[in-house]
N, C-alpha and C positions, 0 to 999 in steps of 0.2 A: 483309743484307736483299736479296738477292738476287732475281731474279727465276723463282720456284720455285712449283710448284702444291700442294706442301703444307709446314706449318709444325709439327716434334713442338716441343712444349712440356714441360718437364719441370722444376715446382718442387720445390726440394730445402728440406731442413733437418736440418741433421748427417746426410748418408746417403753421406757417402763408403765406406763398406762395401759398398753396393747399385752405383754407378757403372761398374765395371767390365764384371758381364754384362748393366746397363741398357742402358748406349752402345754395346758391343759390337755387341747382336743388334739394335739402329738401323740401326748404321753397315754389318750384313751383310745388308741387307735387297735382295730382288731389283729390285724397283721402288727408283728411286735420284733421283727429282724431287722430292726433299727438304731443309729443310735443320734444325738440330734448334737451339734453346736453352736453356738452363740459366736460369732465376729462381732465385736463392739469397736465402733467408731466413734470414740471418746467421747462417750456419754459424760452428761455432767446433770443428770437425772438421777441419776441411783439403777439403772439397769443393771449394771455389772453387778454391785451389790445383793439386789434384787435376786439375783436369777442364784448368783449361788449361794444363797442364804435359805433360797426356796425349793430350787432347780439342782441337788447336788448330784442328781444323775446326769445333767447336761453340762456337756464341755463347755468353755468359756473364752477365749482368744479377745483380751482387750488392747487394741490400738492406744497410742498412744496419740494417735491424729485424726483427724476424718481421712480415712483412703480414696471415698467415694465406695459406691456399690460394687462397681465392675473390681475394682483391685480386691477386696475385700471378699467377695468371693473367690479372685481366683484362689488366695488364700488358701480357704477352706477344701477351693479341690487339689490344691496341692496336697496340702497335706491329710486329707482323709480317702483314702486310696480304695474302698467299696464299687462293687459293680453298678453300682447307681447311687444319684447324686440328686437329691430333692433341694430346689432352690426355694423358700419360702419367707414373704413380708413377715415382719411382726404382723402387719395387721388384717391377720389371716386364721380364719377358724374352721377347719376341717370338719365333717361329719367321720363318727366313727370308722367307716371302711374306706372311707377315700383310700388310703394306701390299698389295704387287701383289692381293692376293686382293680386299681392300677396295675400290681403287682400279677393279678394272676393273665389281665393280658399280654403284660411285657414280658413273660417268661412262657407263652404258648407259642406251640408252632406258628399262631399267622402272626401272633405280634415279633419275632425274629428279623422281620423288616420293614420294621421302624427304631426309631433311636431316641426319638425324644414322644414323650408324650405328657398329655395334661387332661383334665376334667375340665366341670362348668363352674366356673367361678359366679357366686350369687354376689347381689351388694349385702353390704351389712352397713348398719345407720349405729350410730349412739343415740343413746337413753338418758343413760345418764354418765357421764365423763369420769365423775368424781369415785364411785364406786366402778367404774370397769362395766358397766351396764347396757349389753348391746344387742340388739335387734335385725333376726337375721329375715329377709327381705324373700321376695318371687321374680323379684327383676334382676336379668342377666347383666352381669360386670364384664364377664368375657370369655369366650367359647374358642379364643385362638385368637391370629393376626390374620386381616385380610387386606391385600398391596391393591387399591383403587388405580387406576390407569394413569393419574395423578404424578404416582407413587406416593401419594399421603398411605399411611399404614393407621387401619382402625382394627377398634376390638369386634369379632365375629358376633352377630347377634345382641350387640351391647344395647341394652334398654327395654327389652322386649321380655315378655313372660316366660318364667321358666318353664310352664306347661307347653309350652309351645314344641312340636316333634322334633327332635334334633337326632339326627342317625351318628354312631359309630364312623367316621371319616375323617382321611388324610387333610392336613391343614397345611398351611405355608409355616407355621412357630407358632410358641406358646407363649404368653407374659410371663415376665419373669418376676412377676409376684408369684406363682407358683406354678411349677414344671422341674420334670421329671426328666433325666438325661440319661444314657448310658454311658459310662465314661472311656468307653471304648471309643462314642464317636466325638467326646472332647479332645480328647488327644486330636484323632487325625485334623480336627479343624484348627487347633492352635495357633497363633500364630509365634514366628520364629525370626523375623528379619532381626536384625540391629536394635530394634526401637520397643521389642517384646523379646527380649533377650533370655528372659525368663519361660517362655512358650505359655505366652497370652490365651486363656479360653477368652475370656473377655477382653476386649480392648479397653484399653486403663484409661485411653484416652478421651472415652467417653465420658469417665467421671462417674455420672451415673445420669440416665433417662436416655433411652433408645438403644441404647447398650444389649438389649436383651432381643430386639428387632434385628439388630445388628449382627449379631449371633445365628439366628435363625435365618437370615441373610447367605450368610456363609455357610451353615449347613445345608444349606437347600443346595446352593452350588457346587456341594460335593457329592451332593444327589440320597443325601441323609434326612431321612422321613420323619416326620411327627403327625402322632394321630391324637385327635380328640375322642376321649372316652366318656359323654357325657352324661356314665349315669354316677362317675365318680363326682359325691360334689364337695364343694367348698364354698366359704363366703368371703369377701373383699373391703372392708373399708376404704374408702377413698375422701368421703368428704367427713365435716361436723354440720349439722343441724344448727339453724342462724339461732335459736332459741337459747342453746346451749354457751352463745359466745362473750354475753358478756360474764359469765363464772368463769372464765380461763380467758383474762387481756392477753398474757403472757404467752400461753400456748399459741393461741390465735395470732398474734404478731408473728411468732416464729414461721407459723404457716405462711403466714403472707410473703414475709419472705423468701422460703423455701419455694414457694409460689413463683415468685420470679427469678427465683434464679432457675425454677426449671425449666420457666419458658424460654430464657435465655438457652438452656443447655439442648432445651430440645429443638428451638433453631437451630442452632450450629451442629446439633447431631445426626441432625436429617441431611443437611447438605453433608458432609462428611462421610456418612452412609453412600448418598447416593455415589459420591466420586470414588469412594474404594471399592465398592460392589457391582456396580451394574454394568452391565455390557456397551458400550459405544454405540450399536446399532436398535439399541433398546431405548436409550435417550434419545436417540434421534428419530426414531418410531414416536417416541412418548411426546416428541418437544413440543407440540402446543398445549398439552394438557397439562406437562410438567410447570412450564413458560408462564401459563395464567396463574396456576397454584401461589407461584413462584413470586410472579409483578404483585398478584392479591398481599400479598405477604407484608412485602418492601412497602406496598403502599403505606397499610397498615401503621406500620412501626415506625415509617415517616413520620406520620401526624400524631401517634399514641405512644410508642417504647423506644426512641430512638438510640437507647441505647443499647437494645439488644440489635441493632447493625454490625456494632464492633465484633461479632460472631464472623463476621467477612474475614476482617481482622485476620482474627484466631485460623480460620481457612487457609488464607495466603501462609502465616507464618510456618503451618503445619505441611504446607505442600509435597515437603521431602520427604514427611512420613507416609504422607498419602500415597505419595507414587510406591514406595516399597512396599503399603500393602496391598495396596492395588495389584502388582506384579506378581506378591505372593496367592492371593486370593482367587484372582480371575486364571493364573497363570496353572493354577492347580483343579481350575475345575471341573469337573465331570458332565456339568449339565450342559446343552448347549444354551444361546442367548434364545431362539427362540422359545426353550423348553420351558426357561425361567418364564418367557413373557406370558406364558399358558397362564403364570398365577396371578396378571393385573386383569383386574374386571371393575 
């Protein structure tokens, strides 16, 4: 706990495959007023091992349970108390200045008003699995969050070339594969009711997926900016190459499942979103577009996943949490409803 201006954060779960070019291109970064930790969600991989056998400059915090993401970080900002706070996947590979590049806008006079910010996220592919072998791409992962009129939440720019002109500009949030905070404006968005008793950055109850949508949700309604700086860059793993799957059954099963239980977690985290967040007269503006997103949905899961329905379930039981953050959220916000609706398109 050093005394250092900024803190990367970086929870794991079984990703000692990704550690190697994660911490690497960390630890090769030009700006060096850093220091990084490791929250471990009971790996049963060798991560923990891994990192401080390899890693003995990087802190380590091993769980004894899966937290999920969202708890697991607040974690880390609990306790590493630096004027900014780098949230970052294992499976993430910086170019050497990402930091330096951030850093010198977050600390200039125009960047003073904004609070969170992030670069251009590239994809990154695997090569080869078994040596850590990977391949960094020209197609864009994600250049921010953009709120469709829907309120479905996509990534800005996702799939399109990275040559492609992107300016310096205010975004709705950043993914929280990798984004940059001030921790000035974690505090004031916390949450504090009965049920974040602890003063929740993230809501715990997310688990983890949309959790970080979630956040920038709540920031924005406090009228706390985030800019895209897209000549910082980075790269994003998200899939494996069909080629690669039958050398890892075992990995690949695990995915599958993690598979669905996200999609399960990112139904229920999108409805939950919308009832703690959004303004009453902004659903009712939105309601046919939300309405069809919504039937498409149910239709869907009808005939193909019906057990991600029981996410209703989960809604009803959670009600009483909802309305208290509801109250706290909306009750404390700065922006008005129409200001917010400026960002569905």
């Amino acid at each position: 706990m050093t005394s250092v201006k900024v803190t990367f954060i970086i929870v794991t779960r079984n990703s000692r495959a990704f550690m190697p070019s994660c911490l690497n291109s960390l630890l090769g970064q030009t700006n060096r007023d850093f220091q990084i930790v490791v929250i471990d969600n009971d790996s049963s991989d060798g991560t923990v091992e891994f990192v401080r056998r390899n890693y003995p400059m990087v802190s380590v915090i091993e769980n004894n349970k899966n937290l999920g993401f969202a708890k697991a970080n607040n974690q880390g900002i609990r306790l590493f108390k630096s004027p900014y706070l780098v949230l970052c996947n294992p499976d993430i590979v910086l170019e050497p200045d990402w930091l330096e590049k951030i850093m010198t806008v977050a600390e200039s006079e125009a960047g003073q008003s904004y609070q969170v910010f992030g670069g251009k996220l590239l994809k990154l592919n695997w090569l080869n699995i078994e040596v850590g072998e990977m391949e960094k791409t020209n197609l864009i992962d994600s250049c921010g969050f953009k709120v469709l009129k829907n309120h479905r939440v996509v990534e800005l720019f996702a799939g399109e070339e990275s040559q492609r002109a992107i300016d310096q500009q205010e975004v709705f949030g950043h993914s929280g594969a990798l984004v940059v905070f001030r921790r000035e404006a974690l505090e004031q968005v916390a949450l504090t009711d009965k049920y974040h008793s602890q003063g929740d950055y993230f809501d715990g109850t997310f688990f983890f997926y949309k959790e970080d949508v979630d956040l920038a949700w709540r920031l924005r309604l406090l009228g706390l900016r985030s800019l895209l700086l897209p000549r910082a860059i980075a790269y994003h793993l998200r899939t494996f190459p069909g080629s690669d799957r039958q050398n890892i059954p075992q990995l690949m099963n695990n995915r599958r499942r993690q598979s669905r239980i996200a999609k399960y977690y990112s139904y229920r985290n999108h409805l939950l979103m919308l009832l703690e967040n959004e303004f009453l007269s902004n659903l009712l503006i939105f309601a046919p577009q939300i309405f069809w997103l919504e039937l498409k949905k149910i239709i869907y899961l009808l005939f193909f996943e019906t057990a991600d329905l029981y996410a209703w379930v989960d809604v009803v039981k959670l009600l009483p949490e909802i309305r208290a953050k509801r109250r706290q959220v909306l009750g404390s916000a700065k922006l008005t409803a129409e200001a917010v609706r400026k960002w569905f398109n």
